[in-house]
ROZALO-157371 format. One line per 3 residues: number of its first residue (from 1); their letters; for each residue y, z, x of N, C-alpha, C. Coordinates in steps of 0.1 Angstrom, whole numbers, plus 5000, padded with zeros to 4 digits. Layout:
BEGIN
NUM	A	Y,Z,X,Y,Z,X,Y,Z,X ~ ...
//
This chain:
BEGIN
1	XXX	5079,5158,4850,5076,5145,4857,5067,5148,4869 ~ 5057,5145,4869,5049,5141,4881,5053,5134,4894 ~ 5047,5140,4903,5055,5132,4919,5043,5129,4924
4	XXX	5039,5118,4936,5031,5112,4940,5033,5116,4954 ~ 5022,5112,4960,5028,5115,4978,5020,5097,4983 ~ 5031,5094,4990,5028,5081,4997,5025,5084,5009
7	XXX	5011,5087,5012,5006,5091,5022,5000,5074,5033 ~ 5004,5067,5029,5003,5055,5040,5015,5045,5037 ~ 5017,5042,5055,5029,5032,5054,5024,5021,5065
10	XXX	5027,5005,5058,5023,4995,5063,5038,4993,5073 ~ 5033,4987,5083,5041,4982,5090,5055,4973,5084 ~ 5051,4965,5076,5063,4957,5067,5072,4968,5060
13	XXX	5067,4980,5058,5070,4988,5050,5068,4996,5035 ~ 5065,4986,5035,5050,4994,5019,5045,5005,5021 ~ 5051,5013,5010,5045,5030,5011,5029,5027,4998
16	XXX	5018,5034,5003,5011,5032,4994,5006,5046,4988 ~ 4999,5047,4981,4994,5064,4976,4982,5062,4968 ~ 4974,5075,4973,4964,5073,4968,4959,5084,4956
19	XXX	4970,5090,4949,4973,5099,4944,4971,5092,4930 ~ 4965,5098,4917,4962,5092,4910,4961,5076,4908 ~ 4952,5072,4911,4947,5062,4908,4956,5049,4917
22	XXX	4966,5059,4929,4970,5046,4936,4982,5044,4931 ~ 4990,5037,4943,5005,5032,4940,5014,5029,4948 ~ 5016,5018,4949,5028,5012,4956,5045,5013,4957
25	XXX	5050,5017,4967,5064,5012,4967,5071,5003,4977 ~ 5070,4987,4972,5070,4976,4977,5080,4976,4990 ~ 5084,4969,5001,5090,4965,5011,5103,4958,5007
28	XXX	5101,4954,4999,5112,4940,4990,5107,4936,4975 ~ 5115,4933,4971,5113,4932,4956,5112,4919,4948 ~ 5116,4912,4958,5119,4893,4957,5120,4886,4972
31	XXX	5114,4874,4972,5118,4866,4977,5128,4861,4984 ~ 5138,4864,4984,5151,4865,4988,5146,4861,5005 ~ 5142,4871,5010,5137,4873,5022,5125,4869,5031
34	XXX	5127,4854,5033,5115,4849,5041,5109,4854,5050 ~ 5115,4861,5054,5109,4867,5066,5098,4881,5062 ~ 5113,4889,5054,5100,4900,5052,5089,4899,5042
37	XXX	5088,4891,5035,5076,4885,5024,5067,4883,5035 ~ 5070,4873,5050,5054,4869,5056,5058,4884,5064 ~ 5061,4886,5070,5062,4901,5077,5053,4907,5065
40	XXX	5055,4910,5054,5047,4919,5045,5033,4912,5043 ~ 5028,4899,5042,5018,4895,5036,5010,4895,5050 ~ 5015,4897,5063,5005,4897,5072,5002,4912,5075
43	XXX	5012,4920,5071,5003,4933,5074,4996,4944,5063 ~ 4993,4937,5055,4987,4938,5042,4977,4933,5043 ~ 4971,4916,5047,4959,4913,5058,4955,4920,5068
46	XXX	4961,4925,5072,4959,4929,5086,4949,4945,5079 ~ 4955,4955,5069,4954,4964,5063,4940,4966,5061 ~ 4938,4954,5050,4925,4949,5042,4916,4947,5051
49	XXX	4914,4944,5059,4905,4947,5070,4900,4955,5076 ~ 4904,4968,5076,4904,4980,5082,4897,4987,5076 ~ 4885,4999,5081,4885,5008,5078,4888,5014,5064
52	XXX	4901,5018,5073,4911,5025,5068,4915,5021,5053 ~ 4912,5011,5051,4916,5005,5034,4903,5009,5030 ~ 4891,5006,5032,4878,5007,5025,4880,5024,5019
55	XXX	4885,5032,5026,4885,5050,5025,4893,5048,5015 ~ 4908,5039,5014,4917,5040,5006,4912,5041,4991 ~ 4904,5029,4989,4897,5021,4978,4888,5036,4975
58	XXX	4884,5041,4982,4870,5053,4976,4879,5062,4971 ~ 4889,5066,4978,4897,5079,4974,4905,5078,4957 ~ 4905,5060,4960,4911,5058,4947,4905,5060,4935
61	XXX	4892,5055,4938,4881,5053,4928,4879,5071,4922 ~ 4874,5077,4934,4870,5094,4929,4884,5097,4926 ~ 4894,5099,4928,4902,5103,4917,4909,5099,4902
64	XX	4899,5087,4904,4902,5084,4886,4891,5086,4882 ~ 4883,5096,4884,4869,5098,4876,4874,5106,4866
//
């Protein structure tokens, strides 16, 4: 079995990886939780903005060549 490394963590808590072709391990799983859904969906805007996402997106790209 292959292992991934979640080398970025959003503030809501979303581990992300950019380790073959990218991968998430979500904050919450459902709705259940009002709070952390907008807690998660603003720092995930917040994310996409950055830099720091644009590098994400390349690293992704060149390793699924």
């Amino acid at each position: 079995m292959a292992s991934r490394i979640y080398d970025k963590k959003l503030k809501c808590g979303c581990l992300i990886s950019s380790d073959s072709g990218g991968g998430l391990m979500p904050c919450h799983y459902d709705d259940s939780d009002p709070k952390q859904v907008e807690k998660c969906e603003k720092a995930w805007a917040k994310w996409r903005k950055t830099k720091d996402y644009k590098k994400h997106l390349k690293k992704i790209r060149e390793r699924n060549r």
